[in-house]
VORORO-214176 format. One line per 2 residues: number of its first residue (from 0); their letters; for each residue z, x, y of N, C-alpha, C, CB. Coordinates in steps of 0.2 Angstrom, whole numbers. Each point is the difference from the previous one (the first is absolute). Glycine has a CB too. Example, Ala and Ser with C-alpha at 12.3 -4.5 7.8 and 13.67 -1.06 7.14 Angstrom:
! VORORO-214176
0	as	39:66:-28:0:-4:6:0:4:6:6:-9:-6  -10:7:11:1:4:6:3:-4:5:-10:6:-3 .
END
This chain:
! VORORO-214176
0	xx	115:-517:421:-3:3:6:-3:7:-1:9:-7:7  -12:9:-3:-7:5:0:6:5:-1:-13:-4:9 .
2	xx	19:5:-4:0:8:1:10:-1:-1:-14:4:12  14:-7:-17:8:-1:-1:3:6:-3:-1:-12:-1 .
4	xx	6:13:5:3:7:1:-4:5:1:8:-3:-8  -14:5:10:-3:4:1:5:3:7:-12:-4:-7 .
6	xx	10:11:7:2:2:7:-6:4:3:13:1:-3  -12:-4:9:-6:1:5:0:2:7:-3:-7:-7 .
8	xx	1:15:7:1:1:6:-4:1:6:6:2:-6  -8:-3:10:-2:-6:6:0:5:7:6:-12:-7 .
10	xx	-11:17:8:0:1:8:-2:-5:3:-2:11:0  5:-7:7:-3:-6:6:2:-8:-3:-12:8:6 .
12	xx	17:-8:-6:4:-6:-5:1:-5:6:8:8:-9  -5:-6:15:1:-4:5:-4:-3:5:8:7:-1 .
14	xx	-14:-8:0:-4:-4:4:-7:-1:-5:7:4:13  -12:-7:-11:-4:-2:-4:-4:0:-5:4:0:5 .
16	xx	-8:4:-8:-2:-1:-7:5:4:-5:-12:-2:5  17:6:1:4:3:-9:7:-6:0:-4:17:0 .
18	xx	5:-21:6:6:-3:-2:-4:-8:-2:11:8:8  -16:-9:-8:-4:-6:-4:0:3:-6:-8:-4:8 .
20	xx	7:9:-11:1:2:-5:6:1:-5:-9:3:6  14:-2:-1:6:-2:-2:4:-5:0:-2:7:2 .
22	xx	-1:-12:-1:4:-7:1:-6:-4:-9:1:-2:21  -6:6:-20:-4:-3:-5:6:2:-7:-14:1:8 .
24	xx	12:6:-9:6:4:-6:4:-3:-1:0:10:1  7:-10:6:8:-4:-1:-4:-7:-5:9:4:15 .
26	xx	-13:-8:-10:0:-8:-3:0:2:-7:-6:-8:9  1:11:-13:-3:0:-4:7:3:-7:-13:1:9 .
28	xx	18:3:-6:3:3:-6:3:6:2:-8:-5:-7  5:7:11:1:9:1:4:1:2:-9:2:1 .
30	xx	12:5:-1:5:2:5:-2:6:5:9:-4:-7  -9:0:11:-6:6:7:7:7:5:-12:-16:5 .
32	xx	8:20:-6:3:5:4:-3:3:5:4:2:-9  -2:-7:13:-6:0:7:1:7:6:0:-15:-1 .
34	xx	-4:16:5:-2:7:1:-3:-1:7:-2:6:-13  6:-5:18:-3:1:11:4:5:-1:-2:-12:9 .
36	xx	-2:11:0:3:6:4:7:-5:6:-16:11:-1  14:-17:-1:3:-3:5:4:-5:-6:-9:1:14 .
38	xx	17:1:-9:5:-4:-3:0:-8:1:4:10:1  -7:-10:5:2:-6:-1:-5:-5:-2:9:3:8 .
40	xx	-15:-2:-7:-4:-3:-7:0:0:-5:-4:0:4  8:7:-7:1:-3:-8:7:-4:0:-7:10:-6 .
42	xx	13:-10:12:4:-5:-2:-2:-9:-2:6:8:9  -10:-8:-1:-4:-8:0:-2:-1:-9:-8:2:15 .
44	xx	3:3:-16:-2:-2:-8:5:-1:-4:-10:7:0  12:-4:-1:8:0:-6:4:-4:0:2:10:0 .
46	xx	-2:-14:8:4:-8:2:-5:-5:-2:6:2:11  -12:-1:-12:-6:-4:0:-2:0:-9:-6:4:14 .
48	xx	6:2:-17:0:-1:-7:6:-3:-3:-6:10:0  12:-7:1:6:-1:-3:2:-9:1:3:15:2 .
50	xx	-5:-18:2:-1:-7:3:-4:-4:-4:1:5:11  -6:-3:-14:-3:-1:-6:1:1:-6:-4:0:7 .
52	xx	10:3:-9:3:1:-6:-5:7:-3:4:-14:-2  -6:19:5:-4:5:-2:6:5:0:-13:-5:3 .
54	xx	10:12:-5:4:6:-1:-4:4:5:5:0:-12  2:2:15:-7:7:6:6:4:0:-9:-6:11 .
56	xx	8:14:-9:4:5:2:-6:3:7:7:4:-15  -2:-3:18:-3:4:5:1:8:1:2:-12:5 .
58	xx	-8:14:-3:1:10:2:-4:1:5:2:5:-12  3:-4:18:-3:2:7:-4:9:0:11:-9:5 .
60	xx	-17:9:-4:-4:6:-2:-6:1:4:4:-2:-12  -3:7:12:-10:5:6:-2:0:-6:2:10:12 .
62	xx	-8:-11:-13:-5:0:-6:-3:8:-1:-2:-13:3  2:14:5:-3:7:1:5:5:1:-9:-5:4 .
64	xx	15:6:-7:5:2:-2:2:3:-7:1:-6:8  -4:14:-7:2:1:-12:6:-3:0:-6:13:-4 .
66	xx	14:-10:8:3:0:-2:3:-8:-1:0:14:3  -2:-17:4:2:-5:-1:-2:-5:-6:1:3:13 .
68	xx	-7:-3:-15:-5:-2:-6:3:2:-8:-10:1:10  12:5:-10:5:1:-6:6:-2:0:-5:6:-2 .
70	xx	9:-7:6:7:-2:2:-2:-10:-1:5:14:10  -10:-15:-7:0:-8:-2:-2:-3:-8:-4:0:12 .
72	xx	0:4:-16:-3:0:-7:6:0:-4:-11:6:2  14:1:-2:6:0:-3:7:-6:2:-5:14:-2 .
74	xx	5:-18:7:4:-2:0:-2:-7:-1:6:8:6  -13:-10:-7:-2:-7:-2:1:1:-9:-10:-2:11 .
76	xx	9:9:-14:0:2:-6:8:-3:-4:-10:12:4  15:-9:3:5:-1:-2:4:-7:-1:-2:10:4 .
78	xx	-1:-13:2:1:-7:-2:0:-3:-5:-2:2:6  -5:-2:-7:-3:-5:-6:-2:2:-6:-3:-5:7 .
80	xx	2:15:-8:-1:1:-7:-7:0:-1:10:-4:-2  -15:1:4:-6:3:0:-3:-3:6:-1:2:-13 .
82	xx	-5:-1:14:-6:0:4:-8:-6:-5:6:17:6  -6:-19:-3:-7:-5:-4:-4:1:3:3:-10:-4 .
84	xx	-4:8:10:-4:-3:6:1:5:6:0:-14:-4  -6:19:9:-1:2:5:-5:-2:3:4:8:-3 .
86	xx	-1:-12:8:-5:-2:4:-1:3:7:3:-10:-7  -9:13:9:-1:5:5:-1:-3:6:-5:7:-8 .
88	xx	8:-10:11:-3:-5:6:2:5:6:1:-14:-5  1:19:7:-1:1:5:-5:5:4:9:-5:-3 .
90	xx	-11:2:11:-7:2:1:-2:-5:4:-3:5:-11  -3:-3:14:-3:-3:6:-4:3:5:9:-7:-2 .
92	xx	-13:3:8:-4:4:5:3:1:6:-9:-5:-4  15:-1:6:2:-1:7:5:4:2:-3:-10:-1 .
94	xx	5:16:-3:4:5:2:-3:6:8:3:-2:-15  -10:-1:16:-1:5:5:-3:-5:5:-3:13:-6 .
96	xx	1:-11:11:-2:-5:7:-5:-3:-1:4:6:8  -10:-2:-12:-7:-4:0:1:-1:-7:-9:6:9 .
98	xx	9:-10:-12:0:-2:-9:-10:2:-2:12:-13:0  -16:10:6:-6:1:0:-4:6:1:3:-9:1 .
100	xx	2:14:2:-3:6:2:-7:1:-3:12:5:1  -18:-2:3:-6:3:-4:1:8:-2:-8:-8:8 .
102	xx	6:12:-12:2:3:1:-1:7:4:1:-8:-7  -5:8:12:3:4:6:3:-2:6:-8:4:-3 .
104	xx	10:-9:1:8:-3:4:6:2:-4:-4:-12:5  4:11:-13:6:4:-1:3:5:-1:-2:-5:-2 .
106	xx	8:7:5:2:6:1:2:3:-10:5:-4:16  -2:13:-14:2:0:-7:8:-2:-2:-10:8:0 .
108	xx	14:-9:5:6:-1:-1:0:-9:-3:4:11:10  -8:-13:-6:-2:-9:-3:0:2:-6:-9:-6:7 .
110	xx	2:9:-10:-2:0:-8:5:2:-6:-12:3:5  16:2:1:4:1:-6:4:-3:-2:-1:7:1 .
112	xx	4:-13:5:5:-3:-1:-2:-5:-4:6:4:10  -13:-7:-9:-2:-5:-4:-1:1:-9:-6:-3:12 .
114	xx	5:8:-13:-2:4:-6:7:0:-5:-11:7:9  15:-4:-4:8:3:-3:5:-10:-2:1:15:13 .
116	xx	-2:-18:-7:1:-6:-1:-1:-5:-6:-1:3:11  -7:-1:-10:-2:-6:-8:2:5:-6:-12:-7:5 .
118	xx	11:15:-7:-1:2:-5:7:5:-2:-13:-2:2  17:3:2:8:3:-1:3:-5:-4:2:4:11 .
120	xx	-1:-7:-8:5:-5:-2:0:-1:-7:-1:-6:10  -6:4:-13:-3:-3:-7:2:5:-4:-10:-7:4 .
122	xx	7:15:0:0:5:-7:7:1:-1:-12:6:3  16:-5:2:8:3:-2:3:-7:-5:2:8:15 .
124	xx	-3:-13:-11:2:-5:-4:0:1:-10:-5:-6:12  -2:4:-13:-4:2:-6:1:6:-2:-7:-7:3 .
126	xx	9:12:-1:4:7:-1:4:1:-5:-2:0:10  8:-6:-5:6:1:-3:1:-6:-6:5:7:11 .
128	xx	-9:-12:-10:1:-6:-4:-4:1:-8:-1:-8:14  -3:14:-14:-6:0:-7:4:3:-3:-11:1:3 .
130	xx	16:5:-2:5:0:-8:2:-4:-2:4:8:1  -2:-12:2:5:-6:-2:-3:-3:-3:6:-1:8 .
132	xx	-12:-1:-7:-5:-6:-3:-2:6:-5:-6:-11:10  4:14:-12:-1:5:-6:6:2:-4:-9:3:6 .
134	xx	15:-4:-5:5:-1:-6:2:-5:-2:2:7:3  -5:-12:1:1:-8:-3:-6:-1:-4:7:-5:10 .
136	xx	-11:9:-10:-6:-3:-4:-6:-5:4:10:0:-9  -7:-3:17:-4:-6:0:1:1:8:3:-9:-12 .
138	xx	-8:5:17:1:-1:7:-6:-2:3:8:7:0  -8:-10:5:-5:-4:5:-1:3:7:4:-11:-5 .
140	xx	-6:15:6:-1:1:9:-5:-3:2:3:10:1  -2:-14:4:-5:-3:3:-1:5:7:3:-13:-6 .
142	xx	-7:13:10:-3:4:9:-3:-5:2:-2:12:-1  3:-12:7:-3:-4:8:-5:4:2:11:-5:5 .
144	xx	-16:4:-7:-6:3:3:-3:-4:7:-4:5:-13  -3:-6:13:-3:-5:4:-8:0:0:10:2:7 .
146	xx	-13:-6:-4:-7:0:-1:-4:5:3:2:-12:-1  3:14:8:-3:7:1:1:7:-1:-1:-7:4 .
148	xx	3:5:-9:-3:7:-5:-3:0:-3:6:3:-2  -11:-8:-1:-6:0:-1:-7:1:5:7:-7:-8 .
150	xx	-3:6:15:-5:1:5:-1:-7:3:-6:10:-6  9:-14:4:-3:-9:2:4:-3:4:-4:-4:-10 .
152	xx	7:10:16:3:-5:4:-2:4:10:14:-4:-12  -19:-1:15:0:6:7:4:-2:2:-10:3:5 .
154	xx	16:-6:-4:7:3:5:7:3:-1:-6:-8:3  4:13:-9:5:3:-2:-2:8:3:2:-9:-12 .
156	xx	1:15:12:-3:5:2:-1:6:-6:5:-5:11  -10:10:-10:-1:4:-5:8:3:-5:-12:2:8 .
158	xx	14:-2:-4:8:3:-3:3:-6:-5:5:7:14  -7:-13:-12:4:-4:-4:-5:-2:-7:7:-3:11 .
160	xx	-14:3:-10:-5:1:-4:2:4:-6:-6:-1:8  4:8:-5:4:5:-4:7:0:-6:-6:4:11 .
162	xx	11:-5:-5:6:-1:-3:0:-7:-6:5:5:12  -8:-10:-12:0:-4:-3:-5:1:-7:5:-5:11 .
164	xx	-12:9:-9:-2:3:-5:4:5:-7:-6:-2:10  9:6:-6:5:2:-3:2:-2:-4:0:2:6 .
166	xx	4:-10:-3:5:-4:-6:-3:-1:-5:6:-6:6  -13:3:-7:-5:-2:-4:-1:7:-5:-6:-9:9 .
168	xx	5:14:-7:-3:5:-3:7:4:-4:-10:1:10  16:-1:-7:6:0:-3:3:-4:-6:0:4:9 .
170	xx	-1:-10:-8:2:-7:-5:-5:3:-5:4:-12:9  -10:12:-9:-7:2:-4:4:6:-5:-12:-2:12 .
172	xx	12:9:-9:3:4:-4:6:-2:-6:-5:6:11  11:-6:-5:4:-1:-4:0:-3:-6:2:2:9 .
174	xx	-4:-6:-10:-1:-8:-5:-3:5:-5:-3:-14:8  -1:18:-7:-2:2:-6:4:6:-4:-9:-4:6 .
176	xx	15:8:0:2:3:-1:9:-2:-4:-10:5:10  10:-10:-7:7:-7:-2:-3:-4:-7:3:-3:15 .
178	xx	-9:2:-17:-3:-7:-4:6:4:-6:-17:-6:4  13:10:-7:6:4:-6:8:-3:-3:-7:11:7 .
180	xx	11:-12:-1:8:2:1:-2:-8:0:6:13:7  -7:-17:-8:-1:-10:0:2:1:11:8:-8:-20 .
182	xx	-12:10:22:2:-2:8:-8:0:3:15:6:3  -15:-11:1:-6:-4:2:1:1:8:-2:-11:-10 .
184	xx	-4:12:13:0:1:7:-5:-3:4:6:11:-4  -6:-16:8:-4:-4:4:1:1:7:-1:-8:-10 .
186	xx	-5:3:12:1:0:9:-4:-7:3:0:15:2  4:-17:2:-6:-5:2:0:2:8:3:-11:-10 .
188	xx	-8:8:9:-5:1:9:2:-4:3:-10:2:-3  14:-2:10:-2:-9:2:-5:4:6:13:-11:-4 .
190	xx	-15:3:6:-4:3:9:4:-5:3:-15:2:-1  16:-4:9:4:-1:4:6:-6:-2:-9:4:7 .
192	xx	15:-1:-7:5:-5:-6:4:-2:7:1:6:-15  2:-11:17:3:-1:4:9:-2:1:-13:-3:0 .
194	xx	14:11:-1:6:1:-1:4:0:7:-4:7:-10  10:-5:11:4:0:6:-2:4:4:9:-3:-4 .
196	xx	-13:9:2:-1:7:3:-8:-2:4:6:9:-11  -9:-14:6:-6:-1:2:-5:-6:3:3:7:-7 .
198	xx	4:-11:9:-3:-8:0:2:0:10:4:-7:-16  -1:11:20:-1:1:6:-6:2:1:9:1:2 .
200	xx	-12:3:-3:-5:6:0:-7:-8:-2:8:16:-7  -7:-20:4:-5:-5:-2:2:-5:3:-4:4:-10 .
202	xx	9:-7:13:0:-4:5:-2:3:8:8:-6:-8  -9:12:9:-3:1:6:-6:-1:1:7:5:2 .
204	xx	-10:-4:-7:-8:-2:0:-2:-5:1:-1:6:-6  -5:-6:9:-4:-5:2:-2:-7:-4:-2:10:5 .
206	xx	4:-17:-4:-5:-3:-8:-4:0:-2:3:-3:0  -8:6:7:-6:1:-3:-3:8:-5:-2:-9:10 .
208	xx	8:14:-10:0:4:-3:4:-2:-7:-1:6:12  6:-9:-13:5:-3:-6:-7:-3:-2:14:-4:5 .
210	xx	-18:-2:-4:-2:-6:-3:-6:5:-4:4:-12:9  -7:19:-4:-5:4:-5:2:3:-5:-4:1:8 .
212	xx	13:0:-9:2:5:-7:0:-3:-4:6:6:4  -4:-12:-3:1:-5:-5:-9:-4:-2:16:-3:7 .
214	xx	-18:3:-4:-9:-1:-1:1:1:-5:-6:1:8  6:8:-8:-3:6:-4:6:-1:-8:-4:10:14 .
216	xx	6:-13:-12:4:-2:-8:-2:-3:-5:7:0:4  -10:1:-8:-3:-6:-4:6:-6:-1:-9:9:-7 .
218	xx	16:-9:6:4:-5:-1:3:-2:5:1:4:-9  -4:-2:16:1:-2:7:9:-1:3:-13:-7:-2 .
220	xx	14:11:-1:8:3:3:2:6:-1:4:-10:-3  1:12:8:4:7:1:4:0:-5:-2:1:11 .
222	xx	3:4:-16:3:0:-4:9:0:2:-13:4:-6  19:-6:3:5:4:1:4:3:-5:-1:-5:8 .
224	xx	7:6:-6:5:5:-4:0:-2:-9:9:2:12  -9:-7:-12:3:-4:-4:-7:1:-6:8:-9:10 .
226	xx	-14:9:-5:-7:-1:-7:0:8:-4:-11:-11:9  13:17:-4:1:6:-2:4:2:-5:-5:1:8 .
228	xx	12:-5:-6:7:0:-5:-4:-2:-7:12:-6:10  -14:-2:-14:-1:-3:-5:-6:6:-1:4:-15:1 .
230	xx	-6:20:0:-6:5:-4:4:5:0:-12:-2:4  16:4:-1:4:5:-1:6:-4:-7:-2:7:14 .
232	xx	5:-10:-12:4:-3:-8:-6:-1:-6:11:-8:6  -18:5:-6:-3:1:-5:-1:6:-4:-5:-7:4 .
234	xx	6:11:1:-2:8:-3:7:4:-1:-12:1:6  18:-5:-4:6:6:-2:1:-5:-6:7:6:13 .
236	xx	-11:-12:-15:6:-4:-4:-3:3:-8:3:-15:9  0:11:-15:-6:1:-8:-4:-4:0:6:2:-7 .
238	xx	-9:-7:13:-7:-2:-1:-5:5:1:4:-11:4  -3:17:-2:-4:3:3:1:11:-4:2:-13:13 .
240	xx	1:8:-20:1:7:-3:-6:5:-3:11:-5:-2  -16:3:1:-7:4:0:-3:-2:5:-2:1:-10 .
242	xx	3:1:15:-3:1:7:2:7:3:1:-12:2  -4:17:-2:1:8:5:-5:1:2:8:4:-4 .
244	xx	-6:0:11:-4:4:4:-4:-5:4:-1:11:-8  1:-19:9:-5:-3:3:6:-1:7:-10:-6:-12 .
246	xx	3:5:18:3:-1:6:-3:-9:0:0:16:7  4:-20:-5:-2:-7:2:1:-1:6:1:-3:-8 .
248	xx	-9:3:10:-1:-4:8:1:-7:0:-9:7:3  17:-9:2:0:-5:0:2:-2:7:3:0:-13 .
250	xx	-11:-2:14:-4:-1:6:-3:-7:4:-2:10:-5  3:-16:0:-4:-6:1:-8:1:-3:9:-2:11 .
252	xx	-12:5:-12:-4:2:-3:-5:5:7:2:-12:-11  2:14:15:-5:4:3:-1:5:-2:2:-5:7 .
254	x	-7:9:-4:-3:7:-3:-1:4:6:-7:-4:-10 .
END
């Protein structure tokens, strides 16, 4: 199996693309050290892995928390003894009222919260996780970017553009900064994935608004948690050990 005994640790563990991602690791071998801010979604997961014969640890954590972010590292560290796999999943638009905001509708307290949200989390994370992987010799980070950080999404807002730019432009750096120490650093893109956060928000729409998103897909489906999970394990697993600094849009083939 891809990721046997690896240890892999997993924001935004508790709902969907980072606990897709975690259901994927457990099956596969791994032992996941899964990482919310809400308890009781990462109980559900740990009944839901462990139910399947996988290994999970849970660590309730604010991502945007230094102290709380080193106090979770070192006690995933303690657990298991090393660190393989960072997986950056947490992040998103729907933290303020208008996800779509233009921007002279958004305020600056929005932007910063959108900004702090996607890019806190990742860097403190990756912070405290890169000694580790540099005295091991070896590690995988993967980041949750999006398509609109490349600019290819109108219903995202500038803040989240930006922010998700960011990830790209960060994952980019680092990997070159990281290739040296054997640790690889990737991101994939997705455009509208239909997670728990995000699949109200797309049933209220219209079908004639639904049946145009999906038009615009060359594979004529909405993508979900599940298709962004299998790019994220390609790239944390050894199929993917000469692979750094690339961001994969995994979009249906849209642009």
């Amino acid at each position: 199996m891809r990721f046997e005994d690896r240890v892999a640790l997993i924001t935004a563990a508790g709902s969907g693309i980072g606990r897709a991602t975690a259901q994927i690791i457990a099956a596969e071998g791994g032992r996941v050290a899964a990482v919310d801010n809400d308890e009781g979604r990462l109980e559900r997961l740990a009944n839901d892995v462990s139910a399947g014969g996988g290994r999970i640890g849970t660590f309730a954590c604010d991502a945007l928390d230094r102290g709380a972010v080193r106090a979770t590292v070192a006690g995933v560290l303690e657990a298991h003894g090393c660190i393989d796999i960072l997986v950056n999943a947490v992040g998103g638009s729907t933290i303020i009222a208008d996800p779509g905001a233009t921007v002279d509708a958004l305020g600056l307290e929005e932007w910063r919260s959108i900004t702090a949200f996607n890019l806190e989390g990742m860097f403190l994370f990756t912070h405290e996780v890169v000694p580790i992987m540099k005295r091991q010799g070896r590690g995988k980070i993967v980041n949750l970017a999006s398509i609109a950080g490349r600019g290819l999404s109108d219903e995202s807002s500038s803040a989240y553009a930006a922010a998700k730019g960011g990830v790209i432009a960060f994952t980019h750096k680092i990997a070159r900064e990281l290739g040296p120490f054997g640790i690889t650093v990737n991101a994939v893109a997705p455009n509208t994935t239909l997670t728990e956060r995000i699949r109200p928000r797309w049933e209220q729409r219209s079908p004639e608004v639904r049946a145009a998103i999906v038009d615009a897909i060359p594979l004529r489906r909405v993508g979900e948690a599940v298709d962004q999970a299998r790019v994220i394990c390609f790239l944390a697993s050894g199929d993917a050990d000469y692979v750094t600094g690339q961001t994969i849009d995994v979009s249906g083939g849209a642009a």
